[in-house]
C-alpha positions as CSV (number, residue, x, y, z in Angstrom):
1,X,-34.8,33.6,41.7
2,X,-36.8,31.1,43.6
3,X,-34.2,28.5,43.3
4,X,-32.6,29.3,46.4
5,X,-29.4,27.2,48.1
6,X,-30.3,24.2,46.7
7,X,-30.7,23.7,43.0
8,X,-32.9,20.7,42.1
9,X,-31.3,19.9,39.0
10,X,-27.1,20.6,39.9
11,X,-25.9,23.7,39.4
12,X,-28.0,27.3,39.6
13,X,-27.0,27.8,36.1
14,X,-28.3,24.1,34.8
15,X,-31.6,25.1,36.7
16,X,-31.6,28.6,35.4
17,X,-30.9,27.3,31.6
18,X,-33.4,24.7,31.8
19,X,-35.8,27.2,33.7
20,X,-35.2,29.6,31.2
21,X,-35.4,26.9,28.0
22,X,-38.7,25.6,29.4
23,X,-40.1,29.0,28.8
24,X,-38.4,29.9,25.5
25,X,-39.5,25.9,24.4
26,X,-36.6,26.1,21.7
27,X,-33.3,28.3,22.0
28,X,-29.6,28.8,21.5
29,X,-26.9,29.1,24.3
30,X,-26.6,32.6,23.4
31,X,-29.9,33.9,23.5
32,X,-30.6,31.8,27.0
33,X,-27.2,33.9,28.0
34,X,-28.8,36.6,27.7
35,X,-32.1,36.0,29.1
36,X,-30.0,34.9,32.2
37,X,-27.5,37.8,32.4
38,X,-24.8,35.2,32.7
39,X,-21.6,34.6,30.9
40,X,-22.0,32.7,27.5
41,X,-19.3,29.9,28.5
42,X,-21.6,28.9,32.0
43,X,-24.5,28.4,30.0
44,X,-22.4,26.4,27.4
45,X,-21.3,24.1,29.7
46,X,-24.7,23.4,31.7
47,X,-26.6,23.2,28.4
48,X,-24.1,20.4,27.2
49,X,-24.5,18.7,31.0
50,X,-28.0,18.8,30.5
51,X,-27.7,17.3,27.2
52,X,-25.2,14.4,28.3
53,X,-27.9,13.6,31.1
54,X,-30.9,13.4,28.5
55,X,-33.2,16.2,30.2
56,X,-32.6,18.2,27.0
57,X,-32.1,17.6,23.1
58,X,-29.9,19.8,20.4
59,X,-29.8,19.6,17.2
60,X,-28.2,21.9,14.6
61,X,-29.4,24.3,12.1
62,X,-26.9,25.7,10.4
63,X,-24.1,26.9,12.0
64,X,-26.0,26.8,15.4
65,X,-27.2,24.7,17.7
66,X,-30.9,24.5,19.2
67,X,-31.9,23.3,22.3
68,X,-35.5,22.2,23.6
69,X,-36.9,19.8,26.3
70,X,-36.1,15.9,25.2
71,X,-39.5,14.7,24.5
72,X,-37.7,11.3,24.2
73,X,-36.8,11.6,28.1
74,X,-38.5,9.2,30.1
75,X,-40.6,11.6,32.4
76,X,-40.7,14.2,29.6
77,X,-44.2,15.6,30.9
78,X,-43.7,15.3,34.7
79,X,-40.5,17.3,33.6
80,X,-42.2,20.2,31.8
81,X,-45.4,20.2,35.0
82,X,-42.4,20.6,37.1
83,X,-41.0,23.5,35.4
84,X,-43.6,25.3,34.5
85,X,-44.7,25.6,38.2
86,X,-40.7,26.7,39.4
87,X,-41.5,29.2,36.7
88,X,-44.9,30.6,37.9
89,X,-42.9,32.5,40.9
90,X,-40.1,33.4,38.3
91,X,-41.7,36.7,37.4
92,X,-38.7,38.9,36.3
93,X,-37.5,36.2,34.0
94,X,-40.9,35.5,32.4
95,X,-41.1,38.9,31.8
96,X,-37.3,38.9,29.9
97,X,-38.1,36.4,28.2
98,X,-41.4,38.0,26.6
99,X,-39.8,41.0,25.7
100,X,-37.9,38.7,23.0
101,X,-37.6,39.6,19.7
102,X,-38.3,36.0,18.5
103,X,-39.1,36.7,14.3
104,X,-37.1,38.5,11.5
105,X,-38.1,41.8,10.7
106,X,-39.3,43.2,7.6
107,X,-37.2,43.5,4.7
108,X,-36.8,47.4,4.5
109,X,-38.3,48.4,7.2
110,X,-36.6,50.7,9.2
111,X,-35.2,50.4,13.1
């Protein structure tokens, strides 16, 4: 992680979720859990932080909730610039997160 002993937005799991969610563009605490190798209740709690400060927006679809970038935050594209250069140096979690499954597979097709 290039986010050494200080983390510029609180917390190393905040920056890691929102690291993480930056690249993904849209995702679930779960599935940012396990991009990050960290316990589901951390990345709970920073994803709702995040939202209470406005640097991210959920909404629900079903009985889950989504989380992206706010583009209603005031500095929405400094924001993502910002990001996506922390994660140019963030190679192993780039390279989790493109080894996501990210659509349904095939009715009937076998595993």
């Amino acid at each position: 992680m290039v986010v050494g002993q200080a983390s510029p937005f609180g917390g190393h799991v905040r920056t890691e979720s929102l690291l993480a969610l930056s690249l993904l563009q849209e995702s679930y605490a779960r599935e940012i859990a396990r991009v990050l190798r960290r316990p589901l209740s951390g990345v709970q709690k920073a994803l709702r932080s995040l939202e209470a400060d406005g640097l991210i927006a959920g909404r629900s679809q079903g009985r889950t909730r989504l989380f992206r970038l706010a583009p209603r935050y005031f500095a929405y594209d400094e924001l993502r610039r910002y990001l996506e250069r922390l994660t140019e140096a963030e190679h192993d979690l780039r390279e989790r997160v493109n080894k996501l499954r990210r659509r349904a597979r095939r009715t009937g097709k076998r595993l």
